[in-house]
C-alpha positions as CSV (number, residue, x, y, z in Angstrom):
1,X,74.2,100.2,179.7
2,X,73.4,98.2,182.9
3,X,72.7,94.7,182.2
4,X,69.2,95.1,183.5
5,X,67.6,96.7,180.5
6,X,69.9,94.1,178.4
7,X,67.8,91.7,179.9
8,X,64.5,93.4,179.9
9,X,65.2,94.2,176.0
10,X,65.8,90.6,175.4
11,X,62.6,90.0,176.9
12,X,60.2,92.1,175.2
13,X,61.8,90.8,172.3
14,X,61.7,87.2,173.0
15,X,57.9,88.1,173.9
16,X,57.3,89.8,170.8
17,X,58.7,86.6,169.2
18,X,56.3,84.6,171.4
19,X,53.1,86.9,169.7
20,X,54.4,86.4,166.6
21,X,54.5,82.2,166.8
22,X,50.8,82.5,168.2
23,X,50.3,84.7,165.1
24,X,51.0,82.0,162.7
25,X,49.6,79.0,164.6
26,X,46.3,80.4,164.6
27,X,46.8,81.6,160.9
28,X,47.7,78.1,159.8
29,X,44.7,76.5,161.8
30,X,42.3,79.0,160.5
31,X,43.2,80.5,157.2
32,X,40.0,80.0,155.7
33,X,38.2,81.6,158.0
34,X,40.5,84.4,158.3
35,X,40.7,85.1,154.5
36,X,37.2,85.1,153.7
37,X,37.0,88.2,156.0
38,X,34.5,86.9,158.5
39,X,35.4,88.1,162.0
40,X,35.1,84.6,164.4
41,X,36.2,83.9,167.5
42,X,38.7,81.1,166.4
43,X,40.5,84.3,164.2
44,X,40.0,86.9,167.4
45,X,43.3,85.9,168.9
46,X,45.7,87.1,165.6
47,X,44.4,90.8,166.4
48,X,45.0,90.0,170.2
49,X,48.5,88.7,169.4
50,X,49.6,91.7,166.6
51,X,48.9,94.1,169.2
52,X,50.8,92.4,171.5
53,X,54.1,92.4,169.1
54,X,53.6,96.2,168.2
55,X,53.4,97.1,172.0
56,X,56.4,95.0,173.0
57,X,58.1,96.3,170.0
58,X,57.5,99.9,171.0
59,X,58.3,99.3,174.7
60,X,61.2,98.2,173.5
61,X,62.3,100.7,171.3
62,X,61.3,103.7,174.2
63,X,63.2,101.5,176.8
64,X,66.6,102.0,174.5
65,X,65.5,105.9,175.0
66,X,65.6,105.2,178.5
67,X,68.6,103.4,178.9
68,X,70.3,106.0,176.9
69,X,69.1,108.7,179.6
70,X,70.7,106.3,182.3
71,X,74.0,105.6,180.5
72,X,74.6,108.9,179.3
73,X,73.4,110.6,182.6
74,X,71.2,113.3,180.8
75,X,69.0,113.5,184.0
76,X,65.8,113.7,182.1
77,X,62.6,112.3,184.0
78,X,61.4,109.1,183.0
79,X,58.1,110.7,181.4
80,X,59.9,113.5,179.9
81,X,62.3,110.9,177.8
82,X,61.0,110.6,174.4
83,X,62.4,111.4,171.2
84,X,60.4,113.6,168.4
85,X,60.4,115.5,165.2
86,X,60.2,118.7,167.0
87,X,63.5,118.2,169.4
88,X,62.4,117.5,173.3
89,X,64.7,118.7,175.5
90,X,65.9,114.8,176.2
91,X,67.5,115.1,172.6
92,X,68.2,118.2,173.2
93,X,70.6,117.0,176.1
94,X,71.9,114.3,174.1
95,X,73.1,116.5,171.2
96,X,74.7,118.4,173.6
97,X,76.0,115.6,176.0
98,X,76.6,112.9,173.1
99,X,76.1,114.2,169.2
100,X,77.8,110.0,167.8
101,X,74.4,108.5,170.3
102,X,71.9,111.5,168.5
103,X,72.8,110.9,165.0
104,X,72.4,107.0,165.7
105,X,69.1,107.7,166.8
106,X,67.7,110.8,164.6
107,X,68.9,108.1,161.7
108,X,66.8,105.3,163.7
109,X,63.9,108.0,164.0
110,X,63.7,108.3,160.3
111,X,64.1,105.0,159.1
112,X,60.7,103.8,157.3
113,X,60.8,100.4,160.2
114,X,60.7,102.5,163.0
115,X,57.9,105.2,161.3
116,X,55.7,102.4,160.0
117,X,56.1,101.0,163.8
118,X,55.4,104.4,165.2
119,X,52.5,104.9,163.3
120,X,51.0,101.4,163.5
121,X,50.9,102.1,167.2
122,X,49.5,105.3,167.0
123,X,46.7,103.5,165.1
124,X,45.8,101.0,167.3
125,X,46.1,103.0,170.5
126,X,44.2,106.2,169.2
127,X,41.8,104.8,166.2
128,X,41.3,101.3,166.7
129,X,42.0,98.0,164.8
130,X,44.1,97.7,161.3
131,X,42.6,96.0,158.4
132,X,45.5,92.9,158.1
133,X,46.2,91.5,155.1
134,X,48.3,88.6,155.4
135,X,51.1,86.7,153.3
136,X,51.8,83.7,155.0
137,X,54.9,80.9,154.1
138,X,56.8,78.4,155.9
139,X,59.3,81.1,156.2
140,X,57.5,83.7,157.8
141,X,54.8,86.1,157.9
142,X,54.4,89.7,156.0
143,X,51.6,91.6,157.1
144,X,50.6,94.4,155.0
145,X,49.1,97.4,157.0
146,X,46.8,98.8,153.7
147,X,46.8,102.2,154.6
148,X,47.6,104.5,157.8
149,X,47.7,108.0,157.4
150,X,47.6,107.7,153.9
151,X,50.5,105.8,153.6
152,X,50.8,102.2,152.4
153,X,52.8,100.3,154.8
154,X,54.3,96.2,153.4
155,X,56.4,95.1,156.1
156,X,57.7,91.7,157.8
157,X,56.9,91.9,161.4
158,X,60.2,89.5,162.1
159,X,62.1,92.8,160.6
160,X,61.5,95.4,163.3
161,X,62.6,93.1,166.3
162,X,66.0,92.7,164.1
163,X,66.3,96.8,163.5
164,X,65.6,97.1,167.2
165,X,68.1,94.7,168.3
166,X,70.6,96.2,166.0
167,X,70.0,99.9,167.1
168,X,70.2,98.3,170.8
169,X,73.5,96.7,169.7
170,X,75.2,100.0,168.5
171,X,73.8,102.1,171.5
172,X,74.8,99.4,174.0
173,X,78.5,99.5,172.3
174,X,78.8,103.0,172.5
């Protein structure tokens, strides 16, 4: 993969990392106000910020998609590259062109990181805001999605920019 979308990848990621720092500054300066379940303006910028991390997070993960177009020279047009449950013809190509690169990401596709990142994005983008819940400790932050689709999501935001780097990693070595 060129060294370009090594760097943009380290990007997102670093900004994604950025979101999530603002995340827990304004949760340690206002955790009274955000746990009593008023909406204030002091708390406003924890939504701004979560949104933030899924979207870079998803960029990222489509911009390994792309990359993988590039590398592997599948030809596919930049808004035809995406990757489904019902096969596009960009995995299509891939199977064909690549089946080690497919199975690394069909396995990626079903993994419950990438899903509950999928499908937090869906929510935001197509039905609005999340109801957070938040655990908070000097070691990090979880932040449990109650319920999307019927589905109970408990997940550490830190998590998915590892998974991404580490299905980056394996694509970029291959």
């Amino acid at each position: 993969m060129k060294n370009s979308y090594r760097n943009n990848f380290a990007f997102k990621l670093s900004a994604s990392k950025y979101h999530i720092q603002q995340i827990q500054n304004t949760y340690k300066a206002n955790r009274i106000s955000f746990e009593s379940g008023i909406d204030t303006p002091e708390i406003r910028p924890i939504y701004y910020h979560y949104h933030a991390v899924i979207f870079e997070l998803c960029s990222a993960l489509e911009m390994t998609l792309q990359a993988v177009n590039d590398q592997k020279e599948l030809g596919i047009e930049v808004d035809k590259v995406a990757w489904k449950n019902q096969p596009t013809r960009f995995q299509q190509k891939l199977l064909e062109k690549n089946p080690l690169v497919y199975s690394i990401l069909e396995e990626a596709h079903s993994q419950e990181w990438n899903i509950a990142l999928r499908e937090t994005r869906n929510q935001l983008t197509h039905r609005g805001n999340i109801s957070l819940q938040v655990e908070f400790s000097e070691s990090g932050l979880t932040i449990i999605n109650p319920i999307i689709n019927k589905t109970i999501f408990h997940f550490d935001i830190n998590l998915w920019g590892e998974e991404i780097s580490e299905l980056f990693n394996k694509l970029y070595e291959e």
